[in-house]
C-alpha positions in Angstrom: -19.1 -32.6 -14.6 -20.3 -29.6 -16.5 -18.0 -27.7 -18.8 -17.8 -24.0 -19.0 -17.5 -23.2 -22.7 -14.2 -20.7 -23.8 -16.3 -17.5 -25.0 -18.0 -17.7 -21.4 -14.7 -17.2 -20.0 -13.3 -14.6 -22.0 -16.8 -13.1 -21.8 -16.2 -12.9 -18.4 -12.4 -11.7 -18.1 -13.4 -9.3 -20.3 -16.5 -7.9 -18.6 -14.4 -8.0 -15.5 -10.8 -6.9 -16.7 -11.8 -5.1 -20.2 -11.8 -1.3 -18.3 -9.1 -1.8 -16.7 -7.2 -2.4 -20.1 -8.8 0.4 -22.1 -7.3 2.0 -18.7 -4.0 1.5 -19.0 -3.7 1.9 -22.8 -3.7 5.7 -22.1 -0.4 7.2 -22.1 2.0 7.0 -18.7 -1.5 5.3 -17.0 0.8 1.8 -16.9 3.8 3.6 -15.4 1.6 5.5 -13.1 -0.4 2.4 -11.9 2.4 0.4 -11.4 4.8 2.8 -9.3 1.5 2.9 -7.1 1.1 -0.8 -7.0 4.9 -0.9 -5.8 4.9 1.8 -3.2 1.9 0.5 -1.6 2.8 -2.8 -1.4 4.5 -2.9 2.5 1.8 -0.8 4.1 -0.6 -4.1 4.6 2.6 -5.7 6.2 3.6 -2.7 8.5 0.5 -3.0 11.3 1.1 -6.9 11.5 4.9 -6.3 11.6 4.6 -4.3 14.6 2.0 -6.4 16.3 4.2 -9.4 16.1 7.5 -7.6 16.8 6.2 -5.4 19.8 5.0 -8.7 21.3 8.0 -10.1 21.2 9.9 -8.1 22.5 7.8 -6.8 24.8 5.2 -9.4 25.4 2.7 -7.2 25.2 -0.3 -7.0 23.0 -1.6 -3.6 24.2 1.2 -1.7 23.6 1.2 -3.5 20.2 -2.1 -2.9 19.7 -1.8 1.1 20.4 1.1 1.1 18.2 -0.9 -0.3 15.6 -3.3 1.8 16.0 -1.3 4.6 15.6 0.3 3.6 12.4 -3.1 2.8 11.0 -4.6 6.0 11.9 -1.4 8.2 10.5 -1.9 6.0 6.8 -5.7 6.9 7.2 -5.0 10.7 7.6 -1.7 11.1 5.1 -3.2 8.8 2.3 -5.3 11.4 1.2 -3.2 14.2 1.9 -0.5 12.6 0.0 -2.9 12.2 -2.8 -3.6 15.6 -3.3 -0.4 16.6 -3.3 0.4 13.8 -6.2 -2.2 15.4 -8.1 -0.6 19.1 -7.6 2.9 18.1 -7.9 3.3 14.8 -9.8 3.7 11.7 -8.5 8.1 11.4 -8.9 7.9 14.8 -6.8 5.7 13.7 -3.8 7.1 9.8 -4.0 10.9 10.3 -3.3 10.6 12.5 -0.3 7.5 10.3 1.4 10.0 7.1 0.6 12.8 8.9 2.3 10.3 9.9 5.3 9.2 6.7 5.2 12.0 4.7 5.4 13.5 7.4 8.6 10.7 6.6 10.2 10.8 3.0 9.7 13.9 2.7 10.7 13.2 4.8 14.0 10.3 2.7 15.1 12.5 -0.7 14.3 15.2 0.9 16.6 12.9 2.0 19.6 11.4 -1.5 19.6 15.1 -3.7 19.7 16.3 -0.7 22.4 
C-alpha cells in the first residue's frame, strides 16, 4: 500500500481550493457566495419533484415530462436575466421579490397537480 505524503495533499487542496479562498477573503464575497449557494439549492430538486409527483398523480410521464421541460427551460431563460439584474440592483433587492415569486408559483403548480 503506497502512502501519499501530507505536503502532496495540502499541495493539492491548495492548488485546487487556494482561489477560491483568496476569493472569499474580499469584503461581502462570503456573504454574497453563500446567500447564492442557499437560494439555488432547491432548483436541482424542482424538475425531479415534478416528474415524480405528476406521475403519481397522474400516471403519466409525458405530461411530466413537458412540465419538466417547461420548468427547465423558464430557469434557463430567467437565470441570466435575473443575473443582470443582481448586478444593477444588488442582490437583497432582486432576491426577496424572485423568493416571493417563487414561492407563488410553487405553491400554484403543487395546487394544480393535487386538484
Amino acid at each position: 500500500m503506497r502512502f501519499i505524503p501530507i505536503s502532496g495533499i495540502k499541495d493539492a487542496s491548495h492548488r485546487l481550493f487556494g482561489g477560491y479562498a483568496k476569493l472569499l477573503r474580499m469584503p461581502h464575497t462570503a456573504r454574497f457566495a453563500i446567500g447564492s449557494v442557499i437560494a439555488c439549492m432547491p432548483f436541482p430538486m424542482v424538475g425531479m419533484t415534478i416528474t415524480i409527483s405528476v406521475q403519481h398523480y397522474y400516471g403519466n410521464y409525458t405530461l411530466a415530462g413537458a412540465l419538466s421541460a417547461v420548468q427547465a427551460i423558464a430557469l434557463a431563460i430567467m437565470s441570466p436575466v435575473l443575473g443582470k439584474l443582481v448586478d444593477k440592483f444588488g442582490q437583497r433587492q432582486v432576491s426577496i421579490p424572485t423568493i416571493i415569486v417563487w414561492v407563488i408559483a410553487a405553491t400554484a403548480l403543487v395546487s394544480c397537480i393535487t386538484a
